[in-house]
Backbone as CSV, one residue per row, in Angstrom:
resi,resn,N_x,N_y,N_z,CA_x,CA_y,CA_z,C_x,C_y,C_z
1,UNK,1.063,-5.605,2.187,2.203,-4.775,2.489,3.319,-5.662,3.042
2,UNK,4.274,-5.278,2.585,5.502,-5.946,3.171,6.567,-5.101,4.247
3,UNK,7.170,-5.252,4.985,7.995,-4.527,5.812,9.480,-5.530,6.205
4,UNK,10.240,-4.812,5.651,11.715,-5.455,6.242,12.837,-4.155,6.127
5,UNK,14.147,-4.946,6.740,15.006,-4.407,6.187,15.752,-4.531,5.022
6,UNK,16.008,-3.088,4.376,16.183,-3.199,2.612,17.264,-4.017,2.304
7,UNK,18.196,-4.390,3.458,19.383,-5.085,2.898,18.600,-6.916,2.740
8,UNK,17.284,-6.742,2.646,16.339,-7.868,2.567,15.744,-8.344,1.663
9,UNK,15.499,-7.422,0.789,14.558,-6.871,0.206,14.769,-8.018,-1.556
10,UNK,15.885,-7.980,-1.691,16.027,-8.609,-2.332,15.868,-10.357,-2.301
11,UNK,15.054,-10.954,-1.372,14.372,-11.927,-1.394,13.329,-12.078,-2.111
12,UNK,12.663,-11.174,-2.228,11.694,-11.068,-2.782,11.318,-11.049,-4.740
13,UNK,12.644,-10.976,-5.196,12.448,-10.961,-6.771,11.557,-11.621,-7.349
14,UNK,11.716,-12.922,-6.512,10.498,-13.975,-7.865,8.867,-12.935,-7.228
15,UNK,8.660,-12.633,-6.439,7.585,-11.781,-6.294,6.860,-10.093,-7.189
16,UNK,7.979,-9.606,-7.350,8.180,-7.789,-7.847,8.886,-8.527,-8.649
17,UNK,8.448,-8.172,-9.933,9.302,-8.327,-11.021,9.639,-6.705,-11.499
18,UNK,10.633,-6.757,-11.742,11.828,-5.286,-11.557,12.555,-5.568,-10.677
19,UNK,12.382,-5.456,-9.709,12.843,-5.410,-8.007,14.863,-5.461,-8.534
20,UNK,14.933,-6.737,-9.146,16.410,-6.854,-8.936,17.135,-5.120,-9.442
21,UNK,16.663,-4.978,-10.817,16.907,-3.984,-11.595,16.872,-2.655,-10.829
22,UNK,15.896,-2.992,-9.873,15.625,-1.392,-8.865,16.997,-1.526,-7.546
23,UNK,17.059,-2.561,-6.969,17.726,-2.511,-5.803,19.244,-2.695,-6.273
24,UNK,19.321,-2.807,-7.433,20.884,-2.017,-8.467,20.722,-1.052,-8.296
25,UNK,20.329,0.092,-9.181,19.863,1.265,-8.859,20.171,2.127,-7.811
26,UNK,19.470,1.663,-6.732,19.891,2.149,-5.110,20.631,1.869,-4.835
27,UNK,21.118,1.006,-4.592,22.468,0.502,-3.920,23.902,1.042,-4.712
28,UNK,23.715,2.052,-5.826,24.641,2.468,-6.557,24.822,3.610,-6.636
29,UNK,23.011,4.458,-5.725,23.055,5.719,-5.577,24.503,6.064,-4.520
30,UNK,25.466,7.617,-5.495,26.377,7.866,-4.623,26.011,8.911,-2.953
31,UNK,24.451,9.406,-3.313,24.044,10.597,-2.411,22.745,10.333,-2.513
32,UNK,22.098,11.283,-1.778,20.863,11.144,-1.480,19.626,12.396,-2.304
33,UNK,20.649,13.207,-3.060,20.081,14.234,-3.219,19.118,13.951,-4.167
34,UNK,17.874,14.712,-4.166,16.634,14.722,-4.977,16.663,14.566,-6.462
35,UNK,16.176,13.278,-7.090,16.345,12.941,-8.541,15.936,12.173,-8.617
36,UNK,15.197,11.440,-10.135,14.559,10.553,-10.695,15.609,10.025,-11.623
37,UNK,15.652,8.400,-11.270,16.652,7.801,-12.299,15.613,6.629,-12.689
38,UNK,15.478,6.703,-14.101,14.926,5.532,-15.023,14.931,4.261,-14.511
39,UNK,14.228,3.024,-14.609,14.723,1.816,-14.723,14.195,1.424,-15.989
40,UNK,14.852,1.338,-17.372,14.426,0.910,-18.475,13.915,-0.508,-19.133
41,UNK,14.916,-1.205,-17.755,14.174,-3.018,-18.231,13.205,-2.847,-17.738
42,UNK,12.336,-2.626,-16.728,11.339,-2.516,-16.141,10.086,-1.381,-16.304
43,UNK,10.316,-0.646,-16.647,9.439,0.672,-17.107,9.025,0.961,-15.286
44,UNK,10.153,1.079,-14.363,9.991,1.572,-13.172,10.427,2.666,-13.362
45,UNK,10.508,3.442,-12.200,11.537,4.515,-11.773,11.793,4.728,-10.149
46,UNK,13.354,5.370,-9.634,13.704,5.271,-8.422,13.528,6.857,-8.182
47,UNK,13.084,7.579,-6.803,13.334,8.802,-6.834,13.799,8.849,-5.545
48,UNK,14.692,9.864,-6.202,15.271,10.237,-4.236,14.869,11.251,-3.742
49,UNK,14.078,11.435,-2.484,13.499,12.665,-2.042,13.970,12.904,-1.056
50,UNK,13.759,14.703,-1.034,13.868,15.340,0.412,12.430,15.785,0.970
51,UNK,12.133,15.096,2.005,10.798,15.709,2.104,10.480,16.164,3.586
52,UNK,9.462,16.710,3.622,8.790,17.370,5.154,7.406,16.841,5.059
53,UNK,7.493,15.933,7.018,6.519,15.198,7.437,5.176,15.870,7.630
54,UNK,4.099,15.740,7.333,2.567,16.056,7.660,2.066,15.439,8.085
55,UNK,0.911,16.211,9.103,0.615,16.067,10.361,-0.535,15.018,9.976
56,UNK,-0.222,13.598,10.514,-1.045,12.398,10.469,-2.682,12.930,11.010
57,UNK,-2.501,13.444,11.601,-4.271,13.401,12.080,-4.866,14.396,10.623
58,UNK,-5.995,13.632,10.292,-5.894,14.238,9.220,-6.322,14.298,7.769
59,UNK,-4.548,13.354,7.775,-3.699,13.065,6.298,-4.715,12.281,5.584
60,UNK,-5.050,12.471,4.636,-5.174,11.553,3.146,-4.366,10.648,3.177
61,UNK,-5.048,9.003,2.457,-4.123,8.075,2.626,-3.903,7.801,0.687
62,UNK,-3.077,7.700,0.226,-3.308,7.568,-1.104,-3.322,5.952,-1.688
63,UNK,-3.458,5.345,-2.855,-3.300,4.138,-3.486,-2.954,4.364,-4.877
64,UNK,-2.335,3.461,-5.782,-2.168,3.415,-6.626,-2.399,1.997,-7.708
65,UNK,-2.890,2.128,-8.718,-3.615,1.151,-9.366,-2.576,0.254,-10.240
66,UNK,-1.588,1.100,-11.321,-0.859,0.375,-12.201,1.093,0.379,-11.489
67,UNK,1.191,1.196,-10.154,2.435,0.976,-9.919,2.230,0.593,-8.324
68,UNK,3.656,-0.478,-7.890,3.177,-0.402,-6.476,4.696,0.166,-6.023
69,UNK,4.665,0.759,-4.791,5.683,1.739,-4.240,6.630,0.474,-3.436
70,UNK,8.076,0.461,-3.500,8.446,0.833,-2.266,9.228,1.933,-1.685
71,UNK,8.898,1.741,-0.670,9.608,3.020,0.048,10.547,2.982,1.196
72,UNK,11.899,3.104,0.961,12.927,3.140,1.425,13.417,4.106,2.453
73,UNK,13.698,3.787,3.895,14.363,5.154,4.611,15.409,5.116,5.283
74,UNK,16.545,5.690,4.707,17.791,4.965,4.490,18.731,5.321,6.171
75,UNK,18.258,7.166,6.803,18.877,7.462,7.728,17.614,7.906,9.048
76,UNK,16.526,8.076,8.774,15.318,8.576,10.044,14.655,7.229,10.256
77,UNK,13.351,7.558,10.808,12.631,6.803,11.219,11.267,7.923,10.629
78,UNK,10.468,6.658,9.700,9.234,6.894,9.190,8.120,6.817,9.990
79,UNK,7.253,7.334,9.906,5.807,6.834,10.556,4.819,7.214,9.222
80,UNK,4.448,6.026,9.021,3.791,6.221,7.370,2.197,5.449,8.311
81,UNK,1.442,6.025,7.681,-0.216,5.506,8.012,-0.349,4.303,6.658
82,UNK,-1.365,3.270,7.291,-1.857,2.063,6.245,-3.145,1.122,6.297
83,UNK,-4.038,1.627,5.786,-5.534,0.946,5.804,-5.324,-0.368,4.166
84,UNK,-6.032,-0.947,4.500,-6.632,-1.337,2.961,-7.967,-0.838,2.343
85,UNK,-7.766,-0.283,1.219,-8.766,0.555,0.771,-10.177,0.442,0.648
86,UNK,-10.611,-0.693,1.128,-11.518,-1.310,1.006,-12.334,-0.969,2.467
87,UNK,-11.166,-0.511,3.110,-11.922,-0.062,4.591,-12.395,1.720,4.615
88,UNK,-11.920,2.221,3.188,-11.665,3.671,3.421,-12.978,4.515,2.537
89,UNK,-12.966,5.488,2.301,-13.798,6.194,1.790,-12.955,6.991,0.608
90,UNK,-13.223,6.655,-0.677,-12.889,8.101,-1.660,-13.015,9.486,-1.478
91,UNK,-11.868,9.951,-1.263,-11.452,11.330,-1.044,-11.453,12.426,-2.194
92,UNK,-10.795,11.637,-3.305,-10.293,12.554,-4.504,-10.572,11.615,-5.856
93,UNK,-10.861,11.580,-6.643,-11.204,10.714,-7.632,-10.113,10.058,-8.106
94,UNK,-9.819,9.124,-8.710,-8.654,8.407,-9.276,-8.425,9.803,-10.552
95,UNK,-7.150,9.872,-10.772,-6.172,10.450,-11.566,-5.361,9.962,-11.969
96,UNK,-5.688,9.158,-13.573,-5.489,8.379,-14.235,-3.445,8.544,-15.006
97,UNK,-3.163,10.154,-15.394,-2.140,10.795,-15.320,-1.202,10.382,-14.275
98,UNK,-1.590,10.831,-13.283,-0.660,10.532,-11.927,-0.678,9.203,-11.356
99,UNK,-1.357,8.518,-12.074,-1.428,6.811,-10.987,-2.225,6.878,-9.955
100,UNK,-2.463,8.027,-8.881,-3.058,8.119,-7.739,-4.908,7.963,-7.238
101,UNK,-5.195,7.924,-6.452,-6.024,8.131,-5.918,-6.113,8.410,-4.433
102,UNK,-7.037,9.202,-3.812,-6.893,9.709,-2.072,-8.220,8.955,-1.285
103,UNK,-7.814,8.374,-0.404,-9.061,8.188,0.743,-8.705,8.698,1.840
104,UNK,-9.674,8.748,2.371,-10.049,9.655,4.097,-10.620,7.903,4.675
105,UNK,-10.283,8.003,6.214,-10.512,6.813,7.168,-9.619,6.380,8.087
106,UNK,-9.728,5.361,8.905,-8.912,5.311,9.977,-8.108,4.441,9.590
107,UNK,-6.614,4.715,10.008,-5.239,3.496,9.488,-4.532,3.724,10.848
108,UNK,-3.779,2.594,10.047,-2.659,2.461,11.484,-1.533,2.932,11.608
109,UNK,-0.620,3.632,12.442,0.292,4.322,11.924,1.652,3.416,12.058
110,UNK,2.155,2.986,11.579,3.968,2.542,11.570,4.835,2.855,11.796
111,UNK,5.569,2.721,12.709,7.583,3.843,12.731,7.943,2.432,11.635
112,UNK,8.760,3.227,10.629,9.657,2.335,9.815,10.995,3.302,10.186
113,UNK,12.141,1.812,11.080,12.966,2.410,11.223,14.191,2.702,10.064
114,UNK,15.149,3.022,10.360,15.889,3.806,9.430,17.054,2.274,9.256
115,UNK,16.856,1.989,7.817,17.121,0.979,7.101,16.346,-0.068,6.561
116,UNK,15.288,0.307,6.429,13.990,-0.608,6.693,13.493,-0.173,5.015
117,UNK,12.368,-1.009,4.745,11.800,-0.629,3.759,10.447,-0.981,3.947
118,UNK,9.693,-0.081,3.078,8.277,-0.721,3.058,7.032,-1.139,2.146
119,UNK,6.338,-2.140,1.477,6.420,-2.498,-0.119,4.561,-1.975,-0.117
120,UNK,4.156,-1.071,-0.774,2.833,-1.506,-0.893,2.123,-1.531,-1.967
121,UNK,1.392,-2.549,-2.085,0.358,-3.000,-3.389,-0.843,-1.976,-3.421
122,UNK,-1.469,-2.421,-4.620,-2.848,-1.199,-5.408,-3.362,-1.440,-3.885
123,UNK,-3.671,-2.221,-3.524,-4.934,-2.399,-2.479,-4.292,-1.872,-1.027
124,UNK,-3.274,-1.520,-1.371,-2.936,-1.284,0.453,-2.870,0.728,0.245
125,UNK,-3.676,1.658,0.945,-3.630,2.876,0.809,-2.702,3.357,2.082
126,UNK,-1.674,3.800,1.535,-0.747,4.429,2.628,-0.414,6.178,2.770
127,UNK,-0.425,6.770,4.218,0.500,8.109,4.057,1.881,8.058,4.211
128,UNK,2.153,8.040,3.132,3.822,8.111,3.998,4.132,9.736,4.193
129,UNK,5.416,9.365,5.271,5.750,10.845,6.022,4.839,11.554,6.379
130,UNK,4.156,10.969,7.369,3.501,11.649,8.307,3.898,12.008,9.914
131,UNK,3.616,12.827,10.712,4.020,12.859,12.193,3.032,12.829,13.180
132,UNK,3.341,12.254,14.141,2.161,12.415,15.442,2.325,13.933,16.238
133,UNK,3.467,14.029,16.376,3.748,15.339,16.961,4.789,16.706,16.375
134,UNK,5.662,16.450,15.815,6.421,17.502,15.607,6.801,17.203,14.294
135,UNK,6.757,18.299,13.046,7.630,17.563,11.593,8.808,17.727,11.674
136,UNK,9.186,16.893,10.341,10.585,17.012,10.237,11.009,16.637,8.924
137,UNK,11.919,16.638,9.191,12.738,16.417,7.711,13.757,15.492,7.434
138,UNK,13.535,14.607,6.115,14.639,13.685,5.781,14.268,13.018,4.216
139,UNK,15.663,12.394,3.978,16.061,12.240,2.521,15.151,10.657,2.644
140,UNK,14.401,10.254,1.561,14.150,8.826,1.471,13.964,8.386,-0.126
141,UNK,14.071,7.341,-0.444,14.071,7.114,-1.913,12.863,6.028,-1.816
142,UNK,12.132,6.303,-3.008,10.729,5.764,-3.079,10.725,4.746,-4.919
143,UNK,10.481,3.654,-4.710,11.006,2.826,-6.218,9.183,2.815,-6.930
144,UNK,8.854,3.096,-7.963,7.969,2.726,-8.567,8.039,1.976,-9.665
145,UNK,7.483,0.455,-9.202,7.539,-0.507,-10.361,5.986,-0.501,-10.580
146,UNK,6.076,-1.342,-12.104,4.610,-1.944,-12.714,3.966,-2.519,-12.156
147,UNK,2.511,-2.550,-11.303,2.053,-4.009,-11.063,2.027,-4.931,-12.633
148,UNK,2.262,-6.214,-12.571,1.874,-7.515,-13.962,1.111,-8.112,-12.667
């Protein structure tokens, strides 16, 4: 897993291949409102969400096999949970359609503050938008590239 701020993020290209193509993308979004925009050199996609936090004690941590996330939070502060899957237990079977899979187990929880981003690979199982105490609500944009 990686953690910085997104105006950072773009160090990282020779690593994420897409990445440049994605952090165009965002950085060109005019709003925040909820939508999926293509990345066609890359066979990624950027989505911008509005979402409501769930209650970390709990939560399912998910992973994904052929895309790895990042996840962007442009105006709140995140608290996303993060084990490596290898520490966790299968929850839900892989769902080959959706990319996903769910484990149950103990992770650590993160504030990602607001400008920050956060990168995670097949092997790292994360909740994002989760809360310790009270939910809430906010816009964040989430990039799905290919793992190669």
């Amino acid at each position: 897993m990686i953690i910085c701020p997104w105006k950072d993020i773009s160090r990282y290209e020779a690593v994420i291949p897409g990445l440049k193509e994605a952090v165009a993308m965002v950085n060109s979004l005019e709003s925040f409102e909820p939508a999926t925009y293509p990345l066609p050199e890359c066979g990624g996609r950027v989505l911008v969400q509005h979402i409501t936090t769930k209650n970390a004690e709990g939560a399912l941590l998910e992973a994904h096999k052929n895309f790895l996330d990042i996840q962007y939070i442009p105006e709140e502060t995140e608290t996303m949970g993060w084990a490596p899957i290898e520490k966790l237990e299968v929850a839900k079977p892989y769902n080959d359609a959706k990319d996903v899979w769910h484990f149950a187990g103990d992770c650590d929880l993160i504030d990602i503050r607001p400008g920050y981003c956060y990168v995670v690979y097949p092997e790292d199982a994360h909740a994002p938008g989760v809360h310790r105490q009270d939910a809430k609500e906010y816009n964040k944009i989430v990039v799905k590239l290919p793992c190669k």
